[in-house]
C-alpha positions as CSV (number, residue, x, y, z in Angstrom):
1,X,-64.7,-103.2,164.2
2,X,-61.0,-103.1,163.0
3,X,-59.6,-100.8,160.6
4,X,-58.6,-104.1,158.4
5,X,-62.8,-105.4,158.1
6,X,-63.4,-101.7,157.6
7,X,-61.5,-101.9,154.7
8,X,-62.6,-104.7,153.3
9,X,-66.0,-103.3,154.1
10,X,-65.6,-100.2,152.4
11,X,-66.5,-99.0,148.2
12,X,-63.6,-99.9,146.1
13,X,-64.3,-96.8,144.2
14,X,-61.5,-94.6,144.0
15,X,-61.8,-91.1,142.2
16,X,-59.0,-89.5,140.2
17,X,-56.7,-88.4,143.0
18,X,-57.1,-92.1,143.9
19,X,-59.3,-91.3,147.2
20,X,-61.3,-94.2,148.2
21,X,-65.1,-93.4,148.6
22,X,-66.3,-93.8,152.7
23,X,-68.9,-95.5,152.1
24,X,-69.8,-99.4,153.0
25,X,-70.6,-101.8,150.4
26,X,-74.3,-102.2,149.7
27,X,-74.4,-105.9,148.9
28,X,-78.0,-104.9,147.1
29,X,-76.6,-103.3,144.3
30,X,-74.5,-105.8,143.1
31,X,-73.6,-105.3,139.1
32,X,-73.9,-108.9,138.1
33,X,-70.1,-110.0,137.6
34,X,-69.5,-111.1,141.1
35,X,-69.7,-109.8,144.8
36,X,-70.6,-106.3,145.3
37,X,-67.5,-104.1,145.5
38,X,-69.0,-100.7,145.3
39,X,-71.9,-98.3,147.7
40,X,-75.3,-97.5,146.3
41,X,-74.0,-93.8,145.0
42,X,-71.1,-95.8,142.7
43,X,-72.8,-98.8,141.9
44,X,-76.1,-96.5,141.0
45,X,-73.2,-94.5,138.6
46,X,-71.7,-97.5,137.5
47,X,-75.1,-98.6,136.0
48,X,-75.8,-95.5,134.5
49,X,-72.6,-95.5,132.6
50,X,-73.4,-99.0,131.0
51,X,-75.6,-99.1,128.2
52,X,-78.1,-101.2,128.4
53,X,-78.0,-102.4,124.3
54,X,-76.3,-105.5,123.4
55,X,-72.4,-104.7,122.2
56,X,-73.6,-106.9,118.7
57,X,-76.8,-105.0,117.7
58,X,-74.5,-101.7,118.2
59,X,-71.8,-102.7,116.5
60,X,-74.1,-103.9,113.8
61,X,-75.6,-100.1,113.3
62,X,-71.9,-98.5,113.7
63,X,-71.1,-100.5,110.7
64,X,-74.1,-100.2,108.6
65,X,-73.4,-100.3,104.8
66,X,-69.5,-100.3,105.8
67,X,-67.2,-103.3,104.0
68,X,-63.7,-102.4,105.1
69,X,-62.8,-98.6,105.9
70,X,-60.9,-98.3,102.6
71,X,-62.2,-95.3,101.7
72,X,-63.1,-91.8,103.5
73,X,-66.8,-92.1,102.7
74,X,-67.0,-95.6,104.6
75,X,-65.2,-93.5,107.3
76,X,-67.1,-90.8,107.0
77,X,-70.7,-92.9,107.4
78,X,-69.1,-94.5,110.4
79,X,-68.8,-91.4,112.1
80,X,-72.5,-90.3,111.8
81,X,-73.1,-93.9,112.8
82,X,-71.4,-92.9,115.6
83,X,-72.8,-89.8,116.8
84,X,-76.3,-91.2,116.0
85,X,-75.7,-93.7,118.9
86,X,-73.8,-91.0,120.8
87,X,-76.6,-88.8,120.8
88,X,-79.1,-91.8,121.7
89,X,-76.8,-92.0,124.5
90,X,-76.0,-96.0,123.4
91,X,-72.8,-95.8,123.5
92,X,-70.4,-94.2,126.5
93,X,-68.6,-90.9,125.8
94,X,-65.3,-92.3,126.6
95,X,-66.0,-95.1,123.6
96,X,-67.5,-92.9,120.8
97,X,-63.7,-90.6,121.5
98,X,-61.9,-93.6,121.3
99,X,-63.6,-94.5,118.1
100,X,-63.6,-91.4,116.8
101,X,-59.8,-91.1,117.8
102,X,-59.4,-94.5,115.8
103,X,-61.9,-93.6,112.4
104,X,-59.1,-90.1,112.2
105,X,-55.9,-92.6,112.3
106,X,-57.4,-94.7,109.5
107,X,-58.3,-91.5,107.7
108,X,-54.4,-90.3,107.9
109,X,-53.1,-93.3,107.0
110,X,-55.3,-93.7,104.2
111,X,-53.9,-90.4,102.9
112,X,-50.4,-91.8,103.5
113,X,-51.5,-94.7,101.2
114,X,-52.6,-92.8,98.8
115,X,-49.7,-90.9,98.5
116,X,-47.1,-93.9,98.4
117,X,-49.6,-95.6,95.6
118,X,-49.2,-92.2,94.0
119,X,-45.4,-92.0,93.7
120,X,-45.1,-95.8,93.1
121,X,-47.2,-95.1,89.6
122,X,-44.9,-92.1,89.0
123,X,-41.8,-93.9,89.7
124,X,-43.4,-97.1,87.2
125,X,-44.6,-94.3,84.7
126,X,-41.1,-92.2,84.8
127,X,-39.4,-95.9,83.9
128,X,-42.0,-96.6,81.2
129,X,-40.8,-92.8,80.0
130,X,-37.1,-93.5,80.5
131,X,-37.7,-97.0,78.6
132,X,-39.2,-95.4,75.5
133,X,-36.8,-92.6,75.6
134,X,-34.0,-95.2,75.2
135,X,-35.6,-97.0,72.8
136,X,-36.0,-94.2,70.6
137,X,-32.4,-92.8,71.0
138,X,-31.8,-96.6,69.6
139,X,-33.7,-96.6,66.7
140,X,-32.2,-93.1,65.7
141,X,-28.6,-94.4,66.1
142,X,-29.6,-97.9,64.5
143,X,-30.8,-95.9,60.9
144,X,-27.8,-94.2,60.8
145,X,-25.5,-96.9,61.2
146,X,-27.2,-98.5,58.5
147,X,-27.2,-95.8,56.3
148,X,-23.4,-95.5,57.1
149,X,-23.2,-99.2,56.2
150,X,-25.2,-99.1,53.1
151,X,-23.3,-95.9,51.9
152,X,-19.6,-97.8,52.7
153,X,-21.9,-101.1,51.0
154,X,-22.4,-98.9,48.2
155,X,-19.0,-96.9,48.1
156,X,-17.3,-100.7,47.7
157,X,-19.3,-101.6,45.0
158,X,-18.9,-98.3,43.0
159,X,-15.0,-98.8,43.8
160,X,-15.5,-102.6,42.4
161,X,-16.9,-101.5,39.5
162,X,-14.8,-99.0,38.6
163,X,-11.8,-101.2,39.1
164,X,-13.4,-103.3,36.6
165,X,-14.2,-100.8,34.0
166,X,-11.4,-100.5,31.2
167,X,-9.6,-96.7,31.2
């Protein structure tokens, strides 16, 4: 047999110091999505890494009672969603970290939204302040100025009169 069939013959498993696996291909253990590529050993651990539930009945229970991850108790009950199905072992370890990883982003940025809607009121409530401020400064200038028109109003009339008036 040549090294070239061996190859094709052989487990396409590679581990993390991307070693290929010895082993032939069982062409028993074949996972369903086309020919087998893997031995009994990785095709055996392939299977037990795949959950056997249906991807739309879990994500149904993950998202239980959750409408859109607005607030930190929807986030919150996603996470013991989560660990429920975790702990089940329904879901892989590697998918419940990447969700978890996910349910702490929308947790941060949450805060971060809550924070910019924060200073937008202050900015909108500091204007309103500033508005009313000015508006008062106005009305105490306004009253004077009247006054001071009213007194000169009144000053011209006495000053008309008294012209009038014989010595």
């Amino acid at each position: 047999m040549s090294s070239k069939q061996l190859t094709v013959n052989q487990c396409q498993f590679q581990n993390a110091r991307s070693q290929r696996c010895n082993m032939l291909i069982d062409t028993n253990h074949g996972h369903g999505t086309g020919p087998a590529t893997l031995c009994a050993f990785h095709a055996e651990r392939l299977r037990a890494k795949i959950p056997l539930v249906d991807p739309e009945v879990l994500a149904a229970e993950l998202l239980t009672d959750i409408n859109s991850f607005t607030t930190a108790d929807e986030v919150n009950l996603f996470l013991g969603n989560l660990v429920r199905q975790l702990a089940r072992k329904r879901i892989a370890r590697r998918d419940a970290i990447a969700l978890a990883y996910m349910s702490q982003l929308i947790l941060t940025s949450q805060t971060a939204m809550a924070k910019e809607i924060e200073a937008e009121v202050q900015v909108a409530k500091d204007a309103e302040n500033n508005r009313l401020i000015a508006g008062l400064y106005q009305r105490r200038r306004t009253p004077a100025s009247l006054d001071d028109n009213q007194q000169s109003a009144a000053a011209a009339e006495q000053t008309a009169n008294d012209s009038h008036r014989p010595a």
